[in-house]
mmCIF file of the N, C-alpha and C atoms, coordinates in Angstrom:
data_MODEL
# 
_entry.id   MODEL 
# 
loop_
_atom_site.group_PDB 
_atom_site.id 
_atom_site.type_symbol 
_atom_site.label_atom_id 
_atom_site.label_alt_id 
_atom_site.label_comp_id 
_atom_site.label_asym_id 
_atom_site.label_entity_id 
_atom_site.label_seq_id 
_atom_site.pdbx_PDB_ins_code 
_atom_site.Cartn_x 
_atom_site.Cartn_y 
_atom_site.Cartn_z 
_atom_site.occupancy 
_atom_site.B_iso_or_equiv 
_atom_site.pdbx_formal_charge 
_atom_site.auth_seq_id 
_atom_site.auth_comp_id 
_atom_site.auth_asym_id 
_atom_site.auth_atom_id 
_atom_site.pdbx_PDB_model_num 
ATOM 1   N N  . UNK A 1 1  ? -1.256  -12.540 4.750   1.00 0.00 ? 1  UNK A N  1 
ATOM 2   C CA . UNK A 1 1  ? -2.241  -11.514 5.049   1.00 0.00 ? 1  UNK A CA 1 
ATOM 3   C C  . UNK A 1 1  ? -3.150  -11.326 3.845   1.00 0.00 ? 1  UNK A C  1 
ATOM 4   N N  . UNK A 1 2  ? -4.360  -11.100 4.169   1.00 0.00 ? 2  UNK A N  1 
ATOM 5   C CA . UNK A 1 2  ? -5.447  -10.771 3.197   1.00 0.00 ? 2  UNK A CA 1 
ATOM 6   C C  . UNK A 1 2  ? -5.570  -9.607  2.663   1.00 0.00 ? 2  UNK A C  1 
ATOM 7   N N  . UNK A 1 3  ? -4.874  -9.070  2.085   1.00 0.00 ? 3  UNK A N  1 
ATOM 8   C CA . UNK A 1 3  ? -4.499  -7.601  1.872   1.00 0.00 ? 3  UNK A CA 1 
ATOM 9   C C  . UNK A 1 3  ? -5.980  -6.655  1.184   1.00 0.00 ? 3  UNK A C  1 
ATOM 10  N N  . UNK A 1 4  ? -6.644  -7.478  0.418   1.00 0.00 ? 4  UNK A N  1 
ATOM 11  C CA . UNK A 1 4  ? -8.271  -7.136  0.193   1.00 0.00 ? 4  UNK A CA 1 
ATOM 12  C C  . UNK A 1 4  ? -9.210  -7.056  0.616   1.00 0.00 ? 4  UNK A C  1 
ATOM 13  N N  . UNK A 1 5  ? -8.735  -6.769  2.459   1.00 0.00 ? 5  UNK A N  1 
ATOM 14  C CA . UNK A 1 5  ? -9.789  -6.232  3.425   1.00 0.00 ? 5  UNK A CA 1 
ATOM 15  C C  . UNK A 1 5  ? -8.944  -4.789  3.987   1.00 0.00 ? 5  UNK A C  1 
ATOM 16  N N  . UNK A 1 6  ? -7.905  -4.470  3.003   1.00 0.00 ? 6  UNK A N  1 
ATOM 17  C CA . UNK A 1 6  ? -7.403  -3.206  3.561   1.00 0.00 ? 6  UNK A CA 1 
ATOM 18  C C  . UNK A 1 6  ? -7.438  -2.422  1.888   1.00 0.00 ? 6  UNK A C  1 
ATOM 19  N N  . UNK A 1 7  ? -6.845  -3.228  1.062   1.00 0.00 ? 7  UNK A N  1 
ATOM 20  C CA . UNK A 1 7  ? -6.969  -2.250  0.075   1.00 0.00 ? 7  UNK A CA 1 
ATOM 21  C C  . UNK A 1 7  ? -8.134  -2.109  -0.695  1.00 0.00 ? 7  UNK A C  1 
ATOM 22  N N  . UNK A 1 8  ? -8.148  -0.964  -1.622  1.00 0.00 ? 8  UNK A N  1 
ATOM 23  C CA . UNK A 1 8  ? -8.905  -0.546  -2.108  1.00 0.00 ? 8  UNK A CA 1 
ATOM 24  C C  . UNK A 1 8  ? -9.137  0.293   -3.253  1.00 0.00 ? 8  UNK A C  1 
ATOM 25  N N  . UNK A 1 9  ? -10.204 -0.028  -4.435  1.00 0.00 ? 9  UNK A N  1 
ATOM 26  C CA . UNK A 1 9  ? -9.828  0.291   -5.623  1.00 0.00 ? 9  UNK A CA 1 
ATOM 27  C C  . UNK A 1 9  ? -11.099 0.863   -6.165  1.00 0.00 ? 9  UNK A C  1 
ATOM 28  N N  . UNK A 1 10 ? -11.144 2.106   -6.174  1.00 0.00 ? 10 UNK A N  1 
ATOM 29  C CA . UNK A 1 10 ? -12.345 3.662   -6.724  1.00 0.00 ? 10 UNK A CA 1 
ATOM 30  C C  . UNK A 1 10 ? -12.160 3.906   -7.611  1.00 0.00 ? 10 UNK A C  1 
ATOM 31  N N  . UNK A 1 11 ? -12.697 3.410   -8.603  1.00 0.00 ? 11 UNK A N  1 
ATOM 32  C CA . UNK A 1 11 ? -12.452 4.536   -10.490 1.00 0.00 ? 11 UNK A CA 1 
ATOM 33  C C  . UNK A 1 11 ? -12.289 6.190   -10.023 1.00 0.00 ? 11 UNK A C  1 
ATOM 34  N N  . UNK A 1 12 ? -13.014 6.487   -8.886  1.00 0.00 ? 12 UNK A N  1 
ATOM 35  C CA . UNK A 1 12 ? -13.004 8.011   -9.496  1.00 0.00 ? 12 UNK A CA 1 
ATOM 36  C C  . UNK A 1 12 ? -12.057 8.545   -8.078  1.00 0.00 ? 12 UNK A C  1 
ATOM 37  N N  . UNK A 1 13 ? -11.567 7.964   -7.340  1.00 0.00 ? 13 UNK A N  1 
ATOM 38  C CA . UNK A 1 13 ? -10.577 8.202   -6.094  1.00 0.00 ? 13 UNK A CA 1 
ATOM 39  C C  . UNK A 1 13 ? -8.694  7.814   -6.323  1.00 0.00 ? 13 UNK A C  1 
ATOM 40  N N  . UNK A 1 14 ? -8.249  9.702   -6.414  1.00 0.00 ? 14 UNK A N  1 
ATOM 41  C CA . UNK A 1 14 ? -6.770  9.028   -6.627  1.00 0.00 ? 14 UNK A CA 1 
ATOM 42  C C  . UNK A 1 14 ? -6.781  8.608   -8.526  1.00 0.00 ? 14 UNK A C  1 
ATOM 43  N N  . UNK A 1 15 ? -7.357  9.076   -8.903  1.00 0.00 ? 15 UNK A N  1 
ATOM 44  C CA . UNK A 1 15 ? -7.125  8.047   -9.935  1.00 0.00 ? 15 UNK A CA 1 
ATOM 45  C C  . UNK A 1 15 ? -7.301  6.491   -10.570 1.00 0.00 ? 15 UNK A C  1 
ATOM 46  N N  . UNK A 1 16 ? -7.999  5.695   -9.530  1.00 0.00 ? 16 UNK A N  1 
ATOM 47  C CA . UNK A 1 16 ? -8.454  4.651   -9.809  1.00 0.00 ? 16 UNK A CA 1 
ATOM 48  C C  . UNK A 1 16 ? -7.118  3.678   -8.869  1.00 0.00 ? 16 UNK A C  1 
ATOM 49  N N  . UNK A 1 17 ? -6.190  4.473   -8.454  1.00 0.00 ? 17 UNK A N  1 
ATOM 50  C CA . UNK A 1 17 ? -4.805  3.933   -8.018  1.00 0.00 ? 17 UNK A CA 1 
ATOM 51  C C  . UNK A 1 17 ? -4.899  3.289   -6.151  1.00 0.00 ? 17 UNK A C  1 
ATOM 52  N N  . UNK A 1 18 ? -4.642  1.625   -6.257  1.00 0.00 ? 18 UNK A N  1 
ATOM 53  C CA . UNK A 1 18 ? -4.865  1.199   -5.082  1.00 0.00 ? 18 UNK A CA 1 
ATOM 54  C C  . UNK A 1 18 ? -5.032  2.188   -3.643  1.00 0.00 ? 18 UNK A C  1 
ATOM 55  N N  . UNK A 1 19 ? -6.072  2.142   -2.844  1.00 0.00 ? 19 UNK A N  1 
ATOM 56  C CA . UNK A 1 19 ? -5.546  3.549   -1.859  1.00 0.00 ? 19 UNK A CA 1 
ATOM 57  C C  . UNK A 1 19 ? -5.913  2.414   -0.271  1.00 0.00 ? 19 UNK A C  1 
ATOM 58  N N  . UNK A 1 20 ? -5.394  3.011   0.835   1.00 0.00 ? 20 UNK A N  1 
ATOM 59  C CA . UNK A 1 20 ? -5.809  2.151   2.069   1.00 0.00 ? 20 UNK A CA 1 
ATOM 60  C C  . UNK A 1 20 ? -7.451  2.136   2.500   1.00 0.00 ? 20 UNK A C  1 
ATOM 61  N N  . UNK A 1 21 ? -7.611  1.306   2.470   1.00 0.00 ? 21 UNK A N  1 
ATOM 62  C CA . UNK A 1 21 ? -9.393  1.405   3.093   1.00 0.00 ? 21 UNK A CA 1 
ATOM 63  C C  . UNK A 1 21 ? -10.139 3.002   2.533   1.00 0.00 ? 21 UNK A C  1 
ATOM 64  N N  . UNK A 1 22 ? -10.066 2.996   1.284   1.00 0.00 ? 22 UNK A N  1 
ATOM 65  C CA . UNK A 1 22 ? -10.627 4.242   1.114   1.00 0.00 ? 22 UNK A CA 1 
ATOM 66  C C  . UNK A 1 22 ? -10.055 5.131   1.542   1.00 0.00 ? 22 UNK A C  1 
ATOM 67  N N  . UNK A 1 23 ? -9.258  5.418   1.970   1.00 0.00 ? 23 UNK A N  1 
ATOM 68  C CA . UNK A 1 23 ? -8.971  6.614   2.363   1.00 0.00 ? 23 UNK A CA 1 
ATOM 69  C C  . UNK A 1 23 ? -7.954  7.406   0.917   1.00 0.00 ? 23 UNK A C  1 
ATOM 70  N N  . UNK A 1 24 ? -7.506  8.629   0.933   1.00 0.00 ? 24 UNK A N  1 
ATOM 71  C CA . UNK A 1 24 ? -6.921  8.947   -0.094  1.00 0.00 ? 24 UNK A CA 1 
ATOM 72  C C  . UNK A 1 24 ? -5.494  8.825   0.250   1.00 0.00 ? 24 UNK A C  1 
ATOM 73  N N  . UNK A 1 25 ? -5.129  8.148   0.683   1.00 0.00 ? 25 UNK A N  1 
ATOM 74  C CA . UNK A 1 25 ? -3.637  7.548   0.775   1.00 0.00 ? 25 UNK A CA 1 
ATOM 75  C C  . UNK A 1 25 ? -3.613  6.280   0.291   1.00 0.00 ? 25 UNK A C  1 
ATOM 76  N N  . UNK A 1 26 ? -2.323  6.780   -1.218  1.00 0.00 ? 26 UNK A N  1 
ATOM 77  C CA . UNK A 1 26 ? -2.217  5.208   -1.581  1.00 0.00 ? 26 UNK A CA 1 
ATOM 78  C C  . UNK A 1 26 ? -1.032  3.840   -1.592  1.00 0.00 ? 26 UNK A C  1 
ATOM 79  N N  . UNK A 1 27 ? -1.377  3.011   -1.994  1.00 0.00 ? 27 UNK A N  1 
ATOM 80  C CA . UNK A 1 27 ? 0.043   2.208   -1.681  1.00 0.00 ? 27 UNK A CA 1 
ATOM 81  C C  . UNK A 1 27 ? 0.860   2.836   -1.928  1.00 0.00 ? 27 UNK A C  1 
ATOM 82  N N  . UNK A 1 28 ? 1.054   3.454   -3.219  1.00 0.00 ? 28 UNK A N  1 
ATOM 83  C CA . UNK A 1 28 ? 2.344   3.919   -3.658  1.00 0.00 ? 28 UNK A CA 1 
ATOM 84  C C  . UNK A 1 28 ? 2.806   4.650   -2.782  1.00 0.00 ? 28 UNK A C  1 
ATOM 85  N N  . UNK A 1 29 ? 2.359   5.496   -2.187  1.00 0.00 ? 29 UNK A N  1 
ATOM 86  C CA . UNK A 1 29 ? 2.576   6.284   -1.200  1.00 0.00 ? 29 UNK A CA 1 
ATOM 87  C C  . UNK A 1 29 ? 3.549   5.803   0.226   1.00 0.00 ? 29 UNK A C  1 
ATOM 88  N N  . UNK A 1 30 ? 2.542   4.886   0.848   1.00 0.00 ? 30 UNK A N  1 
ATOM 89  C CA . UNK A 1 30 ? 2.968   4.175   1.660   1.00 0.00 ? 30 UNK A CA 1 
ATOM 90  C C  . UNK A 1 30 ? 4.608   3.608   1.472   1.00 0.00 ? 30 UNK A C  1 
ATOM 91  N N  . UNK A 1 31 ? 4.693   2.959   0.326   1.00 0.00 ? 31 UNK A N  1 
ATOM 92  C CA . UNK A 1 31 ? 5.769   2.099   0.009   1.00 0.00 ? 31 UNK A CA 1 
ATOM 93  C C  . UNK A 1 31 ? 6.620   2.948   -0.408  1.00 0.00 ? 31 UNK A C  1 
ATOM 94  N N  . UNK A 1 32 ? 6.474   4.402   -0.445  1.00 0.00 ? 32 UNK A N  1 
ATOM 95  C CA . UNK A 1 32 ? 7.201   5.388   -1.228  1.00 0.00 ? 32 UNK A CA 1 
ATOM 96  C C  . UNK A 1 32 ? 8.015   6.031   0.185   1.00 0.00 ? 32 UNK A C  1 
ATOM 97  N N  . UNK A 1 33 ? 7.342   6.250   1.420   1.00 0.00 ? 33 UNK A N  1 
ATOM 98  C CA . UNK A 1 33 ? 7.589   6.565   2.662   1.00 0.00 ? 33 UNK A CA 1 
ATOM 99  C C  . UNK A 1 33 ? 8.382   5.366   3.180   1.00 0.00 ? 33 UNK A C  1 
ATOM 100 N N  . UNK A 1 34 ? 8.285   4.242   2.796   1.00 0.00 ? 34 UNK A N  1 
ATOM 101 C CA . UNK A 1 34 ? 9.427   3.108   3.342   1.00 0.00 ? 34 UNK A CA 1 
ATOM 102 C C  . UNK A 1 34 ? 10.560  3.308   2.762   1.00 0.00 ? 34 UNK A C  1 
ATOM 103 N N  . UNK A 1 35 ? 10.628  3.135   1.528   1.00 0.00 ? 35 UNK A N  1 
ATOM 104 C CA . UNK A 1 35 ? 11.534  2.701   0.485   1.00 0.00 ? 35 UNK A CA 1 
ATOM 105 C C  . UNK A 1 35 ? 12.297  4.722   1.064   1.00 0.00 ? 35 UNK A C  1 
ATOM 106 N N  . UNK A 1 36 ? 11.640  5.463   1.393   1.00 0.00 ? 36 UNK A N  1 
ATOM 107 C CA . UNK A 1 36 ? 12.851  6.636   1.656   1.00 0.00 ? 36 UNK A CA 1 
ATOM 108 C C  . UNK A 1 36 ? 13.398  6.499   2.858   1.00 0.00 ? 36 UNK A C  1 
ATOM 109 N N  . UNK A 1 37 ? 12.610  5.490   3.596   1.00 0.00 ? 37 UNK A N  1 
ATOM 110 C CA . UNK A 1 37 ? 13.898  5.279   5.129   1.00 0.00 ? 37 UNK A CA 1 
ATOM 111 C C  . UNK A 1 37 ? 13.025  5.741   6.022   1.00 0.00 ? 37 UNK A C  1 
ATOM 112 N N  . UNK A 1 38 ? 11.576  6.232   6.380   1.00 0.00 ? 38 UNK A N  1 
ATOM 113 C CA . UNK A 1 38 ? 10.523  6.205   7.124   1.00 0.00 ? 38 UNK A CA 1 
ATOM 114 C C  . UNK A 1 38 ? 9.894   4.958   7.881   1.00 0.00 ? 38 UNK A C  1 
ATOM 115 N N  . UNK A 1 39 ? 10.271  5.096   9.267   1.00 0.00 ? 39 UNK A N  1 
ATOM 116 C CA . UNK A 1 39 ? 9.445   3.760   9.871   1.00 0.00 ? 39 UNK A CA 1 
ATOM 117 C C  . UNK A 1 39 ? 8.219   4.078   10.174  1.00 0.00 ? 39 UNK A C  1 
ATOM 118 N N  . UNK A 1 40 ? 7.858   2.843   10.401  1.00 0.00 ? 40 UNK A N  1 
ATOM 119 C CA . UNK A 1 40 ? 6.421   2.557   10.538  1.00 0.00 ? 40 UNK A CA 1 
ATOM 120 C C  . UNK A 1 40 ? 6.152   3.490   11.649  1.00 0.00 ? 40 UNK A C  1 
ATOM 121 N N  . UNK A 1 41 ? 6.431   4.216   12.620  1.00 0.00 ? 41 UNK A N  1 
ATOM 122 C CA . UNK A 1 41 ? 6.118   4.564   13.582  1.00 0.00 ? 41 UNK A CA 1 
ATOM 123 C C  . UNK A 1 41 ? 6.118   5.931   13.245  1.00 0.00 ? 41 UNK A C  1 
ATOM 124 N N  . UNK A 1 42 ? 6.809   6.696   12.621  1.00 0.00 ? 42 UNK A N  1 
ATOM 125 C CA . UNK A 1 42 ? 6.655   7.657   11.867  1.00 0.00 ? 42 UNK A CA 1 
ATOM 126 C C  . UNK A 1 42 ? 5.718   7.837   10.626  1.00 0.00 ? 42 UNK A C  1 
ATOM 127 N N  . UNK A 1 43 ? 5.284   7.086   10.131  1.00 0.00 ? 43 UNK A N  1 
ATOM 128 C CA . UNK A 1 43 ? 4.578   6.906   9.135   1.00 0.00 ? 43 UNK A CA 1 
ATOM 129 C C  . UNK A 1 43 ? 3.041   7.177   10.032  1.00 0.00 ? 43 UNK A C  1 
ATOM 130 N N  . UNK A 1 44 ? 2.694   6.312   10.829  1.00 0.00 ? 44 UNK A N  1 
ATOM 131 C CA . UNK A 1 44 ? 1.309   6.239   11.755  1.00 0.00 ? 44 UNK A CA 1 
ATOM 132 C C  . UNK A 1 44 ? 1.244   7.652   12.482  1.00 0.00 ? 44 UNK A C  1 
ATOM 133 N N  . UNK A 1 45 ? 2.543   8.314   12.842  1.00 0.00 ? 45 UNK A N  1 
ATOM 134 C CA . UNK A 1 45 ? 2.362   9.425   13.719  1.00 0.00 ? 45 UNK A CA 1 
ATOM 135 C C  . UNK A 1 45 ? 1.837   10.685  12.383  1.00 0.00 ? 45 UNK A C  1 
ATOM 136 N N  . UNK A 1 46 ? 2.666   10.828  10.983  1.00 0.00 ? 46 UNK A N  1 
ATOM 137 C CA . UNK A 1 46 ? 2.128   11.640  10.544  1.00 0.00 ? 46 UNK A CA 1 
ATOM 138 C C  . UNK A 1 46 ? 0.658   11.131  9.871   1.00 0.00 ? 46 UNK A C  1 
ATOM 139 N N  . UNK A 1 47 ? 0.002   10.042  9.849   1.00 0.00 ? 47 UNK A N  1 
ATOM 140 C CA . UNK A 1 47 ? -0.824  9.632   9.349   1.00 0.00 ? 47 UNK A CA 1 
ATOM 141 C C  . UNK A 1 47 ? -1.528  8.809   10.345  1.00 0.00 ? 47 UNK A C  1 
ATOM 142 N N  . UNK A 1 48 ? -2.587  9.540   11.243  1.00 0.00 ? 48 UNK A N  1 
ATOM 143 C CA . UNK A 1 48 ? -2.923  8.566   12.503  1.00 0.00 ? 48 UNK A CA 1 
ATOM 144 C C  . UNK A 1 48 ? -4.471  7.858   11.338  1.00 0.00 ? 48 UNK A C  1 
ATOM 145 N N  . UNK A 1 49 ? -4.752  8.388   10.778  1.00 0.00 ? 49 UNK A N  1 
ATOM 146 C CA . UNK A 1 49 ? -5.585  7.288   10.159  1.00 0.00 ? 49 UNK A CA 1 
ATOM 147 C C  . UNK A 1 49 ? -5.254  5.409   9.591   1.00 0.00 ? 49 UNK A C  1 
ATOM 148 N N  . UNK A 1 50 ? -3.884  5.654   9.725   1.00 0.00 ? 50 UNK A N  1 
ATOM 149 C CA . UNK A 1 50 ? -3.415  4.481   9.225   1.00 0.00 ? 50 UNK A CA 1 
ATOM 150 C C  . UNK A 1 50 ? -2.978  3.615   10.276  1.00 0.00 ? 50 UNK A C  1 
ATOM 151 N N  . UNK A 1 51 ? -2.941  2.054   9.854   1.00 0.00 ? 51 UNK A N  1 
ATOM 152 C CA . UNK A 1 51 ? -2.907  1.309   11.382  1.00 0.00 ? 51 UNK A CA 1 
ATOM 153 C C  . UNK A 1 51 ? -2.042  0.455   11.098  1.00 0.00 ? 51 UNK A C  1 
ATOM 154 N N  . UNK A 1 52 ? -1.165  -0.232  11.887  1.00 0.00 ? 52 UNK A N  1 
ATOM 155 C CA . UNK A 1 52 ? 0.162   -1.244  11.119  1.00 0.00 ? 52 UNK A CA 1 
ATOM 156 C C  . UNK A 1 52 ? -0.410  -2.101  10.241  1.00 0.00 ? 52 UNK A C  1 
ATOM 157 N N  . UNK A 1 53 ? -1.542  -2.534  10.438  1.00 0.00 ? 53 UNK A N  1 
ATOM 158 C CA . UNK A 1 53 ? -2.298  -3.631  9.415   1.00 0.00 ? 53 UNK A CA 1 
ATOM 159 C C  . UNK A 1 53 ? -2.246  -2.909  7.970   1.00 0.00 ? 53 UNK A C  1 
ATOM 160 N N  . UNK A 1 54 ? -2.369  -1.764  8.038   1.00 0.00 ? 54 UNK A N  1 
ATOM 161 C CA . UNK A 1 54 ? -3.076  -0.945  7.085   1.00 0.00 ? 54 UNK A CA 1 
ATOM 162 C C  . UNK A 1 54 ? -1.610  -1.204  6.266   1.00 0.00 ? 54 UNK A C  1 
ATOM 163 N N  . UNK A 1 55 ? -0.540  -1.007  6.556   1.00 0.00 ? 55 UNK A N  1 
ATOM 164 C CA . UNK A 1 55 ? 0.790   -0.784  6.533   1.00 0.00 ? 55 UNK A CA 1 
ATOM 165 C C  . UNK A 1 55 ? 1.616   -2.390  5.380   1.00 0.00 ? 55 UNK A C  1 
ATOM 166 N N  . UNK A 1 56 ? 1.582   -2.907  6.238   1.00 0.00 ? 56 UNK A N  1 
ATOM 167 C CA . UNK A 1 56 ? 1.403   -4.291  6.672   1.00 0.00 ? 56 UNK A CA 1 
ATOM 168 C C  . UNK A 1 56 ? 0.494   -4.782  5.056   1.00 0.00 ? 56 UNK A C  1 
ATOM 169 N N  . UNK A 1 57 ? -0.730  -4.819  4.890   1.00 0.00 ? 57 UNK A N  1 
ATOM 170 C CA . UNK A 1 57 ? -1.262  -4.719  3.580   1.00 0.00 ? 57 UNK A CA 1 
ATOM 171 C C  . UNK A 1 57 ? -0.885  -3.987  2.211   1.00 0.00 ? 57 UNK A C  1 
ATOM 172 N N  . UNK A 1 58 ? 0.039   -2.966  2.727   1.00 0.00 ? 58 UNK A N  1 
ATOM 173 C CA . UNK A 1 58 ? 0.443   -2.518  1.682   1.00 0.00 ? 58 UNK A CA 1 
ATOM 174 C C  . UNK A 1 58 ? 1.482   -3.433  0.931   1.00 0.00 ? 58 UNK A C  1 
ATOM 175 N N  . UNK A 1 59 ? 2.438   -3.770  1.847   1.00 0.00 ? 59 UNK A N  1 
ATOM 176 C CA . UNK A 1 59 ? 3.706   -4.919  1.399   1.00 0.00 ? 59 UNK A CA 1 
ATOM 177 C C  . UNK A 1 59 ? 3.033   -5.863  1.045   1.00 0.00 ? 59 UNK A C  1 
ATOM 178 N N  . UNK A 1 60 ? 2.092   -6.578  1.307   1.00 0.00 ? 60 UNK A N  1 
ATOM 179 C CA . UNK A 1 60 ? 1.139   -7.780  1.136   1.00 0.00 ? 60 UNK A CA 1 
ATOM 180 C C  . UNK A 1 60 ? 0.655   -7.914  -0.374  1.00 0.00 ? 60 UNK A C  1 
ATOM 181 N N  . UNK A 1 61 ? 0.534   -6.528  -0.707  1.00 0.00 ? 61 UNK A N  1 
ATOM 182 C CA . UNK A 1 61 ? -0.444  -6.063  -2.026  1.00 0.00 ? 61 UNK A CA 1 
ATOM 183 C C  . UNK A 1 61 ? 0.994   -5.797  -2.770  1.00 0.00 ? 61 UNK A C  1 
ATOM 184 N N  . UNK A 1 62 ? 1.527   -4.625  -2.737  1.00 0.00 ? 62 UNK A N  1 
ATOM 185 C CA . UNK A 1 62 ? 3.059   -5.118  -3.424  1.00 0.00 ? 62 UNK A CA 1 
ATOM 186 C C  . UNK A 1 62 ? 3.778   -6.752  -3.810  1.00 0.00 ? 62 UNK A C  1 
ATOM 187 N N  . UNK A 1 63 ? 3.620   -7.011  -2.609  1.00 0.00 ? 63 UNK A N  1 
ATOM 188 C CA . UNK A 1 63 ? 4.438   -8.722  -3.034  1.00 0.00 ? 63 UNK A CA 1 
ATOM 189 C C  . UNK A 1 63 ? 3.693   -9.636  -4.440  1.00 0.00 ? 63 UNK A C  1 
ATOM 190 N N  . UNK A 1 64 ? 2.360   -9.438  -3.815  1.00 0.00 ? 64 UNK A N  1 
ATOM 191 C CA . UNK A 1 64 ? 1.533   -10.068 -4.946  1.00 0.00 ? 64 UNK A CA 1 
ATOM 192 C C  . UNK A 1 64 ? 1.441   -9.662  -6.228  1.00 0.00 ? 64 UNK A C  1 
ATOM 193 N N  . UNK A 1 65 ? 1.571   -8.323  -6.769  1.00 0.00 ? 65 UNK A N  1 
ATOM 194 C CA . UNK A 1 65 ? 1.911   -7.981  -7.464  1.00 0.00 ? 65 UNK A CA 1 
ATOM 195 C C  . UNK A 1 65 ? 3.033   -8.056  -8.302  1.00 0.00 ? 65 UNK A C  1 
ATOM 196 N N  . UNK A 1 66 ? 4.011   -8.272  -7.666  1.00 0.00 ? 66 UNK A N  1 
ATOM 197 C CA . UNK A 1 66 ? 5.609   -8.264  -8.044  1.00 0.00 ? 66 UNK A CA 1 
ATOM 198 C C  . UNK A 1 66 ? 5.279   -9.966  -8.463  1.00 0.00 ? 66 UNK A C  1 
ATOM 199 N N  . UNK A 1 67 ? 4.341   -11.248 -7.536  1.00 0.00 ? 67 UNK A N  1 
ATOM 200 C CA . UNK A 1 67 ? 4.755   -12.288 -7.841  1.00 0.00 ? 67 UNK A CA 1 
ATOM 201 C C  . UNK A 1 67 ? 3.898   -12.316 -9.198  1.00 0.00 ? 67 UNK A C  1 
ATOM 202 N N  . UNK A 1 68 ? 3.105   -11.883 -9.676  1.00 0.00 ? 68 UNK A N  1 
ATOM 203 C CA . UNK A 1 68 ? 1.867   -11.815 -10.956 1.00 0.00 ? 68 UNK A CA 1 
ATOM 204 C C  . UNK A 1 68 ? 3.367   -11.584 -12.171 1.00 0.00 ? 68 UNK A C  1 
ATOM 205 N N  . UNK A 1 69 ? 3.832   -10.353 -12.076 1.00 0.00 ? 69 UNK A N  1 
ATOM 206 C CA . UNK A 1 69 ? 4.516   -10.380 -12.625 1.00 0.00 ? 69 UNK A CA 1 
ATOM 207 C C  . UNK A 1 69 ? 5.308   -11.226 -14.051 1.00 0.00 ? 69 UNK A C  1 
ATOM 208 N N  . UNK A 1 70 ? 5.284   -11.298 -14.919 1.00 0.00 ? 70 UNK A N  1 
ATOM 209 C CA . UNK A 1 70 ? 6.133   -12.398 -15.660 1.00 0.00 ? 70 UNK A CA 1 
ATOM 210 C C  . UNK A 1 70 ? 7.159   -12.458 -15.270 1.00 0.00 ? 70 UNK A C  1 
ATOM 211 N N  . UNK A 1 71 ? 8.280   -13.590 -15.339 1.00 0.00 ? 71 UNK A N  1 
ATOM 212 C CA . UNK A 1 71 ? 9.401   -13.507 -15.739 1.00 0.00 ? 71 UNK A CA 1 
ATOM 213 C C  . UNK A 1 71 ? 10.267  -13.770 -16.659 1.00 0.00 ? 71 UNK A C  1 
ATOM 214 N N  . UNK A 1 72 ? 11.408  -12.790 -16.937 1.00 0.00 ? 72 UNK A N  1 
ATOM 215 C CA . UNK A 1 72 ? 11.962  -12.548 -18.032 1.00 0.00 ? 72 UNK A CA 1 
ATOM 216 C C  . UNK A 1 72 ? 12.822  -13.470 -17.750 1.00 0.00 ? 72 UNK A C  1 
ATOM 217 N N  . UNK A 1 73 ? 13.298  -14.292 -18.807 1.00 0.00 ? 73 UNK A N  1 
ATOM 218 C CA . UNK A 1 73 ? 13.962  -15.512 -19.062 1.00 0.00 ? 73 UNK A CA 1 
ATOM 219 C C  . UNK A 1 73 ? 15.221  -14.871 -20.259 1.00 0.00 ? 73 UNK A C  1 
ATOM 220 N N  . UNK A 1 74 ? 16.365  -15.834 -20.436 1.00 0.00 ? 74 UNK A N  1 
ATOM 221 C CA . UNK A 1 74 ? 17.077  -15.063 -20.942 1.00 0.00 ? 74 UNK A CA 1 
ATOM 222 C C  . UNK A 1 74 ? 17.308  -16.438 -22.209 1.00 0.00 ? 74 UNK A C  1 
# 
């Protein structure tokens, strides 16, 4: 997935901190509502601005991130 037709990055929105299509919801957020045990279907109901893609891009944008990453070698 092309995750840079969903996310999005505002110096002066949020803090400059990835958010979905402009809107003021940001990844962290998103991934913060998974990672506590929130499904996707709950997630869209309290947040009807958001769309599984939207969702969906967030993990997309996480992964890539995590793969940028260095790794620590021992």
């Amino acid at each position: 997935m092309d995750y840079r037709k969903y996310i999005t990055i505002e110096p002066g929105k949020r803090g400059g901190k990835p958010c979905v299509r402009g809107l003021r919801i940001t990844v962290y957020e998103v991934l913060d509502y998974l990672a506590s045990g929130m499904t996707e279907a709950e997630i869209l109901r309290d947040f009807p601005d958001l769309t599984s893609e939207d969702i969906r891009a967030c993990l997309a944008f996480a992964a890539d991130r995590e793969r940028k990453l260095a790794t620590v070698t021992e």
